[in-house]
LOPABA-867203 format. One record per residue (C-alpha): residue number from 1; residue in one letter; x, y, z. Coordinates in nm, 4 decimals. Example, Ala and Ser with C-alpha at 12.3 -4.5 7.8 and 13.67 -1.06 7.14 Angstrom:
2
<rec fike="1" nukol="A" xx="1.2300" yy="-0.4500" zz="0.7800"/>
<rec fike="2" nukol="S" xx="1.3670" yy="-0.1060" zz="0.7140"/>
***
This chain:
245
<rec fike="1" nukol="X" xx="0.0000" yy="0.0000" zz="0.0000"/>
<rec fike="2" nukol="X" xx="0.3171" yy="0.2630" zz="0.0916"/>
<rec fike="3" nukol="X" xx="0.4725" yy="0.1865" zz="-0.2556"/>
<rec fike="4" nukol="X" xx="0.1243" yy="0.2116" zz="-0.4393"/>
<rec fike="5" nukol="X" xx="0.1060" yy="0.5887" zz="-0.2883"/>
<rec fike="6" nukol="X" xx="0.4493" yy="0.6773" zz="-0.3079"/>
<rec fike="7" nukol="X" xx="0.4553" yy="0.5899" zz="-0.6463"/>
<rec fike="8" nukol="X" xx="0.1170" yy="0.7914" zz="-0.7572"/>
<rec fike="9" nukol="X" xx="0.3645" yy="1.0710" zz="-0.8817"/>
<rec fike="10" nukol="X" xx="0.0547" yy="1.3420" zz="-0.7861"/>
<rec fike="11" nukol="X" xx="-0.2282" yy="1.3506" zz="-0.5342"/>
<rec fike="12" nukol="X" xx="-0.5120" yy="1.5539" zz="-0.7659"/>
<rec fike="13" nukol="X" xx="-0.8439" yy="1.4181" zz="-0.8017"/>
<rec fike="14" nukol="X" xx="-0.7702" yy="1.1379" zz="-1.0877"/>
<rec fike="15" nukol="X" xx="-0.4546" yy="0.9990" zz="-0.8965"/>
<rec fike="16" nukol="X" xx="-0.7047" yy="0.9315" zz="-0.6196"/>
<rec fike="17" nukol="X" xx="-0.9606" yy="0.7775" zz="-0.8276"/>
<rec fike="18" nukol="X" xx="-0.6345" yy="0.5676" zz="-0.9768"/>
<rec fike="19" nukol="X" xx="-0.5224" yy="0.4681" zz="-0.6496"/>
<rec fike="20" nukol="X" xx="-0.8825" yy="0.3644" zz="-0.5382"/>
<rec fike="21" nukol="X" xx="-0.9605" yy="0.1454" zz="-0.8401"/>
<rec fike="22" nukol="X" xx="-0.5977" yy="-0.0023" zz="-0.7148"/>
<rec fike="23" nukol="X" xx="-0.5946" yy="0.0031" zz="-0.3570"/>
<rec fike="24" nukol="X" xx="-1.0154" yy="-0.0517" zz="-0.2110"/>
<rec fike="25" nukol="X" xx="-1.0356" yy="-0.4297" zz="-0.3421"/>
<rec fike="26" nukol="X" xx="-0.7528" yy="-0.5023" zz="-0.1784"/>
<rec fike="27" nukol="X" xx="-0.8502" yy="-0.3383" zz="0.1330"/>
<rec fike="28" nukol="X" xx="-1.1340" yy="-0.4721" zz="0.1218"/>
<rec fike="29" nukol="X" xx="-1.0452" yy="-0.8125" zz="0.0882"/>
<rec fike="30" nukol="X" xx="-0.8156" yy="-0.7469" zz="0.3650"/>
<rec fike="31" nukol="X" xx="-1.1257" yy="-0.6692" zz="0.5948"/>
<rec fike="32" nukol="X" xx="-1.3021" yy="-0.9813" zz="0.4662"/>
<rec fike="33" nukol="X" xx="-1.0293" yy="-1.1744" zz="0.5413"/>
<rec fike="34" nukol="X" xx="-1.0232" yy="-1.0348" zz="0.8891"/>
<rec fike="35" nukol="X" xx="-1.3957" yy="-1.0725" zz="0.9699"/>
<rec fike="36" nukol="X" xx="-1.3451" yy="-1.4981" zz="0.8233"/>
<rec fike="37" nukol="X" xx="-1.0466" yy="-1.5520" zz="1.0914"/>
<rec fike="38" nukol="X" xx="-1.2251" yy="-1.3597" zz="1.3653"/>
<rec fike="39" nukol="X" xx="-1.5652" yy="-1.5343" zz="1.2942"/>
<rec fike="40" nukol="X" xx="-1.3487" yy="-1.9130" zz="1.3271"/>
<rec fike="41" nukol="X" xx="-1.1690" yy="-1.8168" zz="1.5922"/>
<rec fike="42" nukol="X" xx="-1.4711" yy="-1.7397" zz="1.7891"/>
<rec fike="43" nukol="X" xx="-1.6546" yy="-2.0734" zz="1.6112"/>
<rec fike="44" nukol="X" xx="-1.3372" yy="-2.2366" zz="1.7649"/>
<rec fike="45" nukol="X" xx="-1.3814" yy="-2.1167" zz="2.1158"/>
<rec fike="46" nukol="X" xx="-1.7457" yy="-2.1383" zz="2.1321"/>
<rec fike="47" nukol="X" xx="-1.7198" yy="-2.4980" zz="2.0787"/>
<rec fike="48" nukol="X" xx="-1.4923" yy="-2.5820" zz="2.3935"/>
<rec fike="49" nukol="X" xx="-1.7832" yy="-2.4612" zz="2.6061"/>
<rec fike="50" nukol="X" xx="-2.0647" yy="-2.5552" zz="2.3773"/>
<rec fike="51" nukol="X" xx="-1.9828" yy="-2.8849" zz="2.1619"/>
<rec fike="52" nukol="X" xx="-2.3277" yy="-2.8464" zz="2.0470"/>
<rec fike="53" nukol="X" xx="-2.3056" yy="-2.5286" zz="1.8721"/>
<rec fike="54" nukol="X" xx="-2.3859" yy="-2.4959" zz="1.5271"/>
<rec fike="55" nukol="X" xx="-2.1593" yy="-2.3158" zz="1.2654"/>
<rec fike="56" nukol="X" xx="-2.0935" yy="-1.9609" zz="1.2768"/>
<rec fike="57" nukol="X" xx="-2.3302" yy="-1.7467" zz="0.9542"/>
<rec fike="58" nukol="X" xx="-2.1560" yy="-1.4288" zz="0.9201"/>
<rec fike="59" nukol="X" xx="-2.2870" yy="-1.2074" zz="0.6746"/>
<rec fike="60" nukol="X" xx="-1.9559" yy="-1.0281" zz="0.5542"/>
<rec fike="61" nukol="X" xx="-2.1232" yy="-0.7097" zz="0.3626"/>
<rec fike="62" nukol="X" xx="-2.2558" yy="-0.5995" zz="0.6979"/>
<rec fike="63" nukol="X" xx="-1.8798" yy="-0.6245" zz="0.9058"/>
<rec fike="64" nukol="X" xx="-1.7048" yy="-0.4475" zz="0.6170"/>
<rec fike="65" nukol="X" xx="-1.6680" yy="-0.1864" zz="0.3829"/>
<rec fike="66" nukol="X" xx="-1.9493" yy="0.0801" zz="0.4126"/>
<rec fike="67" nukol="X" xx="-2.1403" yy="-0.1042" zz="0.6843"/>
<rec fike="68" nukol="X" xx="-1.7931" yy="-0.0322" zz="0.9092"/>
<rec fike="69" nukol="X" xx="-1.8551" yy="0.3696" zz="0.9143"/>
<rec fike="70" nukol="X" xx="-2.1837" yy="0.4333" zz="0.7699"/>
<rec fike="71" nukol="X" xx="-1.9516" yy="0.6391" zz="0.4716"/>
<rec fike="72" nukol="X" xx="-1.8650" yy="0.5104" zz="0.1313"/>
<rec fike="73" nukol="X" xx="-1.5540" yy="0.3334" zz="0.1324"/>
<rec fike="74" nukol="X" xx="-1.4013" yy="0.5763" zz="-0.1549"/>
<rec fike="75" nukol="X" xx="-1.5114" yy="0.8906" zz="0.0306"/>
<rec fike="76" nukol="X" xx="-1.3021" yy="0.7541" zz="0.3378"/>
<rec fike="77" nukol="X" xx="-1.0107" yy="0.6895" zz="0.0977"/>
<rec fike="78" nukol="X" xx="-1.0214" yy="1.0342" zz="-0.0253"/>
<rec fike="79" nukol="X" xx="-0.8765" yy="1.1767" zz="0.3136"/>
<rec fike="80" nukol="X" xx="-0.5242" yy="1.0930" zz="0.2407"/>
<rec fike="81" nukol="X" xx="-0.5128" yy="1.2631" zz="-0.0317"/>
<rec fike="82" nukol="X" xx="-0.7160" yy="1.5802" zz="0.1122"/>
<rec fike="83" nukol="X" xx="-0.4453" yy="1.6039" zz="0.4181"/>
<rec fike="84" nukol="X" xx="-0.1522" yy="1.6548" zz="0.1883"/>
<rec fike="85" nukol="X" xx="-0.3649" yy="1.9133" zz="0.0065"/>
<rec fike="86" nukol="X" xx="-0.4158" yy="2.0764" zz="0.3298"/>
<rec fike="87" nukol="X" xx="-0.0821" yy="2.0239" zz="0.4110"/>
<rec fike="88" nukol="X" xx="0.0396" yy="2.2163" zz="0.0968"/>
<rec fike="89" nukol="X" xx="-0.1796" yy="2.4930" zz="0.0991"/>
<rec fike="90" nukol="X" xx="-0.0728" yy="2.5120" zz="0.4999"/>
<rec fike="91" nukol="X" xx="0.3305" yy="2.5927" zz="0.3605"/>
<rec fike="92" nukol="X" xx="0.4844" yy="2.2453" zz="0.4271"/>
<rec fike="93" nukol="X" xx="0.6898" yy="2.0766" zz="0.1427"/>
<rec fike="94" nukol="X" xx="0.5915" yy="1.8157" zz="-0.1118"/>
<rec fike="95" nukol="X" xx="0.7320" yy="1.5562" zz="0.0762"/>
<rec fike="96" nukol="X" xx="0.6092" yy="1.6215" zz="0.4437"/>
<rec fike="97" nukol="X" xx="0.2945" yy="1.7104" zz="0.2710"/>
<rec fike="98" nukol="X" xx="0.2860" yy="1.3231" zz="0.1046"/>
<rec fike="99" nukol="X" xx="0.3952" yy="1.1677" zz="0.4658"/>
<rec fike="100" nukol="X" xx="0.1293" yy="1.3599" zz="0.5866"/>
<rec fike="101" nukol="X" xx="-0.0902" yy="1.1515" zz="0.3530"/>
<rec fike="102" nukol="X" xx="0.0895" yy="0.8376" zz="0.3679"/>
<rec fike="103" nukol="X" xx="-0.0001" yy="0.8520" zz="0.7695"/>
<rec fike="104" nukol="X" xx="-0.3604" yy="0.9322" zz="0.7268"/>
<rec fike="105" nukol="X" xx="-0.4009" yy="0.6515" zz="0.4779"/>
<rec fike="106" nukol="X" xx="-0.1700" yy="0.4048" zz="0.7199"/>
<rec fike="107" nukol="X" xx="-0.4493" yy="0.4944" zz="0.9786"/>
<rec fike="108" nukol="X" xx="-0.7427" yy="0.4350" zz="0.8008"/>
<rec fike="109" nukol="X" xx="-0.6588" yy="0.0950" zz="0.6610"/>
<rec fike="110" nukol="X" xx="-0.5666" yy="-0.0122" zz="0.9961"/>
<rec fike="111" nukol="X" xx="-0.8461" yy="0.1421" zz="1.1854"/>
<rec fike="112" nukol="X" xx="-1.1222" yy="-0.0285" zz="0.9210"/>
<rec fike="113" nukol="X" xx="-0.9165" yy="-0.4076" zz="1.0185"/>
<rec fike="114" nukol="X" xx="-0.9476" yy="-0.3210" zz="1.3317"/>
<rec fike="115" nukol="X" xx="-1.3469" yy="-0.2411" zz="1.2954"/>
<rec fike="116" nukol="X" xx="-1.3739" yy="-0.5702" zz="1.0511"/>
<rec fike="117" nukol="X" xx="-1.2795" yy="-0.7643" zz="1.3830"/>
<rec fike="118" nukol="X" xx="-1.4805" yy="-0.5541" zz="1.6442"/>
<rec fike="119" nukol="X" xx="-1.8165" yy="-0.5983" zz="1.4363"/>
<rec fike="120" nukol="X" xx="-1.7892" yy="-0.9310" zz="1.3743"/>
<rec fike="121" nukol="X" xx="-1.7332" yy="-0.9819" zz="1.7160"/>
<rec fike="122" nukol="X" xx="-2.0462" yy="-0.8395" zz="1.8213"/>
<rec fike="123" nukol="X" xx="-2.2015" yy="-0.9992" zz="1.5544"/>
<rec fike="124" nukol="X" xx="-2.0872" yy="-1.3668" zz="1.5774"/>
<rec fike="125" nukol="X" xx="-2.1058" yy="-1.3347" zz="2.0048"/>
<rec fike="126" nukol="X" xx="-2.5211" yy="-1.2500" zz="1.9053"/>
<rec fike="127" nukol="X" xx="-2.5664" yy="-1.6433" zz="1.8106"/>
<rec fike="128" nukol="X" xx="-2.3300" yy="-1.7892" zz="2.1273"/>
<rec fike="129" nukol="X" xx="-2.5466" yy="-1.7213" zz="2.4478"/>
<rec fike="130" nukol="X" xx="-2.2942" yy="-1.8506" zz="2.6400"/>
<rec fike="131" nukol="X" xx="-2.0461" yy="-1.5788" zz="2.5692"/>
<rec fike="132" nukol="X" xx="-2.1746" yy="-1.2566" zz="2.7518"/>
<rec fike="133" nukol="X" xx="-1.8329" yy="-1.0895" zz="2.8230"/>
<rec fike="134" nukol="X" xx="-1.5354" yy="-0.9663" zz="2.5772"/>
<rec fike="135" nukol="X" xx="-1.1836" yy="-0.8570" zz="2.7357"/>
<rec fike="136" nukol="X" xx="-0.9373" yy="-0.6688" zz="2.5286"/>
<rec fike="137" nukol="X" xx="-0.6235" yy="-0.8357" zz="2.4541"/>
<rec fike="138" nukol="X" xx="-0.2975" yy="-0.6638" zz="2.3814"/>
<rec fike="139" nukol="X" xx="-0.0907" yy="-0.6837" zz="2.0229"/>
<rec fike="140" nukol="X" xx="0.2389" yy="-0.6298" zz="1.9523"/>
<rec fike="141" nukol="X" xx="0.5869" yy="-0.4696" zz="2.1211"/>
<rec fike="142" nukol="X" xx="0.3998" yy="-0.1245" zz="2.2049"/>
<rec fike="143" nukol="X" xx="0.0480" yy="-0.0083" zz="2.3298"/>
<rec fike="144" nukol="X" xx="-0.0939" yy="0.2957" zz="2.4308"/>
<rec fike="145" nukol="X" xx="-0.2067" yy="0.3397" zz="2.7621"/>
<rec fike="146" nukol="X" xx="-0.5793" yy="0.3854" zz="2.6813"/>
<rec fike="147" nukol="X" xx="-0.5430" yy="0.0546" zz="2.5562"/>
<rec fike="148" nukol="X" xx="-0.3310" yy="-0.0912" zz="2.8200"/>
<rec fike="149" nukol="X" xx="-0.6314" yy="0.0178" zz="3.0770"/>
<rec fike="150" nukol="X" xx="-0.8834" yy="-0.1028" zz="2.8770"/>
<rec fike="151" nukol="X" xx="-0.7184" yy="-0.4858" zz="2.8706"/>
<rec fike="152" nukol="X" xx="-0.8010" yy="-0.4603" zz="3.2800"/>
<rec fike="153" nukol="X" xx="-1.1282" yy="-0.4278" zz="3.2407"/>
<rec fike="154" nukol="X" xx="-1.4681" yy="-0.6662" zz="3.1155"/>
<rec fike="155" nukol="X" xx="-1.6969" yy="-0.5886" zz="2.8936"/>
<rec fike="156" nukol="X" xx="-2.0504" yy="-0.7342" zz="2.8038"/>
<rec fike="157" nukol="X" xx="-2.0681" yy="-0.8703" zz="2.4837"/>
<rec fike="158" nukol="X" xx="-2.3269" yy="-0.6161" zz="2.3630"/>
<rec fike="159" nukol="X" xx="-2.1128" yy="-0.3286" zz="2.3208"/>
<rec fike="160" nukol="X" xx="-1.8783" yy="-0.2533" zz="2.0560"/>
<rec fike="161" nukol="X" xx="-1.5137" yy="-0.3087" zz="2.1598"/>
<rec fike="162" nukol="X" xx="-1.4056" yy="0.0705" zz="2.1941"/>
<rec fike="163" nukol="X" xx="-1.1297" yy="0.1378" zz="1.9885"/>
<rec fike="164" nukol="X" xx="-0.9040" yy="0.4224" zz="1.8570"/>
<rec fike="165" nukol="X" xx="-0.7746" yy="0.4979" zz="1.5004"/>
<rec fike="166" nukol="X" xx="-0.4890" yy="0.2479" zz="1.4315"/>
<rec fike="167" nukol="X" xx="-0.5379" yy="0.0040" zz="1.7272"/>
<rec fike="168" nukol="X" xx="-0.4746" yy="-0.3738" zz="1.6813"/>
<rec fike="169" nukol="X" xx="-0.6270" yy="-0.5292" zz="1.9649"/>
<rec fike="170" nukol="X" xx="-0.7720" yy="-0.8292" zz="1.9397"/>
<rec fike="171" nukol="X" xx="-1.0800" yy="-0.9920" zz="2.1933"/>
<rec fike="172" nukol="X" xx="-1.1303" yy="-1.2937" zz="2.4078"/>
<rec fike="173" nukol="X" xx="-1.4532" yy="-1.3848" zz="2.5029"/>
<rec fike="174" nukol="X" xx="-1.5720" yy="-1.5454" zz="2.8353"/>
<rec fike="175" nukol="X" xx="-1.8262" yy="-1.7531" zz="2.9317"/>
<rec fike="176" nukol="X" xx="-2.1553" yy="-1.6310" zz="3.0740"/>
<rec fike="177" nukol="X" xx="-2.1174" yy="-1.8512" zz="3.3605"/>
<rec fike="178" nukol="X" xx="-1.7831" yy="-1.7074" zz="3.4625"/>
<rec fike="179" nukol="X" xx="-1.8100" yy="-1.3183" zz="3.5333"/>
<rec fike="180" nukol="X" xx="-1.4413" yy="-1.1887" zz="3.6089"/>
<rec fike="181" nukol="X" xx="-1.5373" yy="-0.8798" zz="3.7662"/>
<rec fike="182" nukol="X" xx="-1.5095" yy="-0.5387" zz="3.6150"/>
<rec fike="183" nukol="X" xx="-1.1465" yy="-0.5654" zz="3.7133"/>
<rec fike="184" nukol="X" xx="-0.9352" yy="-0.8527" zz="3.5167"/>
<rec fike="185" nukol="X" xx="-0.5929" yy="-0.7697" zz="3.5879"/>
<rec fike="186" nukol="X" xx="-0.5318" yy="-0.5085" zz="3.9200"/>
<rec fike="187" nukol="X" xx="-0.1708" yy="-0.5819" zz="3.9153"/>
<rec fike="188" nukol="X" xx="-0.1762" yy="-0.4530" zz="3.5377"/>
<rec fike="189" nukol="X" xx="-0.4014" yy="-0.0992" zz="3.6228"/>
<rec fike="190" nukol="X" xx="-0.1532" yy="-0.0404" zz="3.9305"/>
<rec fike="191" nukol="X" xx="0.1312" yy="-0.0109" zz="3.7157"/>
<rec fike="192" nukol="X" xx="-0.0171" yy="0.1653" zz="3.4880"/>
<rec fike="193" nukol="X" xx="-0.1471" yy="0.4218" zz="3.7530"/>
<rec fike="194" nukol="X" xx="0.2109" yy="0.4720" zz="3.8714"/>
<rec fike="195" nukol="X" xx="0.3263" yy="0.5540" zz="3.4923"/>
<rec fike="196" nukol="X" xx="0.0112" yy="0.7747" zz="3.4785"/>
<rec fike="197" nukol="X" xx="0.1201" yy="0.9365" zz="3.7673"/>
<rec fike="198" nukol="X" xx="0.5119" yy="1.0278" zz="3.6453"/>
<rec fike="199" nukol="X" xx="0.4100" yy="1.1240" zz="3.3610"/>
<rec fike="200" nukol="X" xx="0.1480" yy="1.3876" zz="3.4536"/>
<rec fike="201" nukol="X" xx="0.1345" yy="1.4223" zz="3.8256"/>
<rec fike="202" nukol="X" xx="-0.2215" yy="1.4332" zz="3.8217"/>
<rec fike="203" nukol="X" xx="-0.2942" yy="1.0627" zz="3.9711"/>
<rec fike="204" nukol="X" xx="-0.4972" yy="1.0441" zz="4.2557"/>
<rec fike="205" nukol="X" xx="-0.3639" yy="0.7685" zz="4.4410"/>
<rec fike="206" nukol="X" xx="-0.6057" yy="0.7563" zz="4.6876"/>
<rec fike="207" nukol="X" xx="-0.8518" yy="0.6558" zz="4.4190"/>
<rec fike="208" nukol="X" xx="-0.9955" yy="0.2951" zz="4.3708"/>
<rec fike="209" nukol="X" xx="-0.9014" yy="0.0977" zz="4.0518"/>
<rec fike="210" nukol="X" xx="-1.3060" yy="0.1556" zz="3.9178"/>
<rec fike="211" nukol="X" xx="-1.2516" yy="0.5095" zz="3.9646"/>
<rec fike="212" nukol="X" xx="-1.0472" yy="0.4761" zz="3.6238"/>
<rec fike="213" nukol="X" xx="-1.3857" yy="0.5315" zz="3.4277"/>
<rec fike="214" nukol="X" xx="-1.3430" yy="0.8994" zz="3.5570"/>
<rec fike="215" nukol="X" xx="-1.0263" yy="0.9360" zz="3.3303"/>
<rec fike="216" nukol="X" xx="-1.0553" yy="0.6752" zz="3.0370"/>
<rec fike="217" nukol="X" xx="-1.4325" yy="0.6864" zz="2.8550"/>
<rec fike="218" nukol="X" xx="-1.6151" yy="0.5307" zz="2.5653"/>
<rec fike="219" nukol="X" xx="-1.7213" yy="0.8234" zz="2.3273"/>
<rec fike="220" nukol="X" xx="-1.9239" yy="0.7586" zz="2.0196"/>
<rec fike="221" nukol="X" xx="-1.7836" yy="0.9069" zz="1.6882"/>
<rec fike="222" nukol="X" xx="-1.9882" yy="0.8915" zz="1.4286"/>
<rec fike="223" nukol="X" xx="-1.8511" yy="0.6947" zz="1.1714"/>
<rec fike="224" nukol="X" xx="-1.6713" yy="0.4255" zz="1.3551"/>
<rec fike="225" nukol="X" xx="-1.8210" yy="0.3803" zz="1.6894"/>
<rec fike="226" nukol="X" xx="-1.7264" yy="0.3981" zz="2.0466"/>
<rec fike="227" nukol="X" xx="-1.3600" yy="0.5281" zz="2.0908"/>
<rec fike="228" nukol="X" xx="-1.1018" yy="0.5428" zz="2.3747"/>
<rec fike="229" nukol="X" xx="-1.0093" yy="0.8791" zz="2.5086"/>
<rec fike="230" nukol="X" xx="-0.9529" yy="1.0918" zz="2.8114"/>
<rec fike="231" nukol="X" xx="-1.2111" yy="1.2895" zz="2.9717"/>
<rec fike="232" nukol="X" xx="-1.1884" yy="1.6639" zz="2.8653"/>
<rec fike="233" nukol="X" xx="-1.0480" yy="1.5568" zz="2.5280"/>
<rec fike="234" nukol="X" xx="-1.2418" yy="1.7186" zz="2.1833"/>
<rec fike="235" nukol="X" xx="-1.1453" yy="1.5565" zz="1.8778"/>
<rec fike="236" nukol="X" xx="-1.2456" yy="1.8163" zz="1.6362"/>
<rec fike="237" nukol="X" xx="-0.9163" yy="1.8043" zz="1.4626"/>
<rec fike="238" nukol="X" xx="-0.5648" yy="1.7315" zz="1.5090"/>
<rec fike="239" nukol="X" xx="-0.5100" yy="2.1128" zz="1.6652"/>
<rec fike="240" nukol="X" xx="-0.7596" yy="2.0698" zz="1.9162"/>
<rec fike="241" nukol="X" xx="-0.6785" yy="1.7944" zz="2.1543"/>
<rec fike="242" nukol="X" xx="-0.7095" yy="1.9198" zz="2.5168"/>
<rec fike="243" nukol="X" xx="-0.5448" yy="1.6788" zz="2.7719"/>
<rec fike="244" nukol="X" xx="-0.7180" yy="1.6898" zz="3.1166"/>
<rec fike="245" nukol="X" xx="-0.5794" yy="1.9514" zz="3.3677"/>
***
């Protein structure tokens, strides 16, 4: 995908229609592909609790493409190639301007994986009445710390796994019969409140581990759903992210 934009050789209005007839069957493909692993994987588990369950039916139009943001798949794609217009028109060079681009689009594929997995999730756990709680496991060498919270906590299976652009978490489910508390992992959320607390000396430590939902929140965006942030944060653009004081 990096090559296929670096090597448009412009970012006007028919390089982006180029690079969509190239790049959205792939993508989407990608998010198919996603949404079939995530839907056996759950099949898999399901049946060490339920040997009786019957196959998984996913319907993959409705976990991917459009049905993932409510928005036309090659409006979404167009943002790439609006932020190094922006970027141009705001003084930076050709090049910054492209890597300006080249992270929006990074973003964006990743982000629509990521909701592949999360709707099918709530969509396959529908048909297993035996799953009624989701916990968020951590990917990979680095995670954020809105993410590292969230794996301490339980979630019913009814609500979308909140997520932020570019996360790769994946979910476990757990039996209905087995509630592991709101808390999954104090141990985890302590040592996170002590790197919360160097880094901007605004931890209460005489807080419990539940008060947590006072600093880390679900919000809904519009296009993709419910998404991890800190209270006091607005997210109307890149400019205008307010950290809590």
């Amino acid at each position: 995908m990096n090559r296929s934009w670096a090597g448009l050789g412009g970012y006007r209005d028919a390089e982006a229609r180029r690079f969509q007839r190239q790049a959205l069957p792939i993508i989407l493909a990608g998010e198919r592909q996603v949404a079939t692993l995530t839907a056996s994987y759950l099949e898999q588990l399901y049946r060490e609790v339920d040997s009786r369950a019957r196959r998984v039916s996913l319907d993959l139009d409705g976990v991917t493409g459009e049905a993932l943001r409510g928005v036309a798949p090659e409006d979404v794609y167009e943002r790439p190639f609006v932020e190094v217009r922006t970027a141009l028109s705001k003084g930076d060079s050709l090049d910054a301007a492209v890597a300006r681009g080249a992270h929006r689009l990074e973003t964006i594929t990743k982000t629509d994986l990521q909701l592949a997995r999360t709707h099918t999730v709530r969509a396959v756990a529908d048909d297993m009445p035996r799953f009624e709680y989701t916990v968020r496991v951590l990917q990979g060498e680095y995670d954020c710390a809105l993410c590292m919270i969230a794996s301490t906590q339980r979630y019913h299976k009814k609500d979308l796994a909140p997520i932020h652009p570019g996360c790769d978490c994946l979910v476990k489910t757990v039996a209905a019969d087995y509630d592991p508390g709101q808390i999954v992992d104090e141990e985890r959320l302590e040592r996170i409140h002590d790197l919360v607390e160097e880094s901007l000396g605004t931890f209460d430590r005489g807080g419990r581990a539940i008060d947590y939902r006072k600093i880390i929140i679900a919000r809904e965006h519009g296009e993709i759903g419910p998404v991890l942030g800190f209270r006091g944060q607005r997210f109307t653009g890149p400019d205008d992210i307010h950290l809590p004081t």
